[in-house]
C-alpha positions, 0 to 999 in steps of 0.5 A: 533317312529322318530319325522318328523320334527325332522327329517326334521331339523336334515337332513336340518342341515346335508346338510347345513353343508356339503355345508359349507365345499365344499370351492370354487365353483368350474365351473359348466360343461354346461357353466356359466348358469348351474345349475345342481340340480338347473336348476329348478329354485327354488322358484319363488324369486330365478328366478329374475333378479340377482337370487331373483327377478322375471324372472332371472337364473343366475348362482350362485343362490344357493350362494346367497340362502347360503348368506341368510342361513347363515346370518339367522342362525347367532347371530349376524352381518357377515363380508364378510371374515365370510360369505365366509367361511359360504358358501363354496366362496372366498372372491372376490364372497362373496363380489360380493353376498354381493353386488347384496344383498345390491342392492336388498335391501336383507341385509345392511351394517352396522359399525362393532362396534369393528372396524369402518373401517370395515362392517358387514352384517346384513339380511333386514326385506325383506331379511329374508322373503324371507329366510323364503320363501326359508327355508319352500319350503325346508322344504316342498320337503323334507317332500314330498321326505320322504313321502314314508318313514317308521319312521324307514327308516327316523331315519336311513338316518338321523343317516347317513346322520348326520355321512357323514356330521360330516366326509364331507371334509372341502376341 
């Protein structure tokens, strides 16, 4: 018998993962406001006016929401060069991101203490709520998705999905 919320953390890990390894978001057929298996929305913090206030759907929303990710799993402090690489952008968008989420009053800016010149990102008390937000209504699709699965079925896609995700190009 398989732990479920084993279960749900090791295939969140598993997607997060291959999503950090897609490299540079790549267009988006249907024009600049597509988002695919985004188009729903997401939770109502995503639909705002730069993708996590109320009413917006831009494009570029899941980056944003693996800027967050990937600040809250962090130990400490991102440069903008290191959440590029943690969310599959170049350096030119993550520094944009950065920006919409200091402007939102989602992360801050703060001296990196080994190179004044330079800033790293750190998540705001807000920032992480709503992280917190995004990671229990994924949490909670998952759950409802494997609902109809038998423990044995849901070890079995976690073995496989942990392998595609382990061998998922880093390019």
């Amino acid at each position: 018998m398989t732990d479920p919320t084993g279960d749900l953390d090791a295939l969140l890990a598993a997607f997060a993962q291959m999503r950090g390894r897609g490299g540079p978001q790549r267009h988006h057929p249907g024009g600049p406001h597509a988002h695919g298996p985004h188009s729903d929305g997401g939770p109502p913090w995503m639909r705002g006016e730069r993708g996590f206030g109320p009413g917006a759907r831009l494009a570029g929303a899941p980056a944003r929401i693996r800027l967050l990710d990937a600040l809250v799993h962090a130990e400490h402090p991102l440069s903008v060069s290191e959440i590029a690489d943690a969310i599959g952008v170049d350096q030119p968008r993550a520094s944009r991101l950065v920006q919409q989420a200091v402007e939102l009053g989602l992360v801050a800016r703060e001296a990196d203490p080994d190179d004044a010149r330079r800033t790293r990102i750190a998540l705001t008390a807000e920032g992480r709520r709503r992280a917190g937000d995004f990671r229990g209504e994924r949490r909670e699709r998952l759950s409802r998705a494997l609902a109809d699965f038998t423990n044995d079925e849901r070890a079995e896609l976690v073995r496989l999905l942990g392998k595609l995700a382990a061998s998922w190009p880093r390019d």
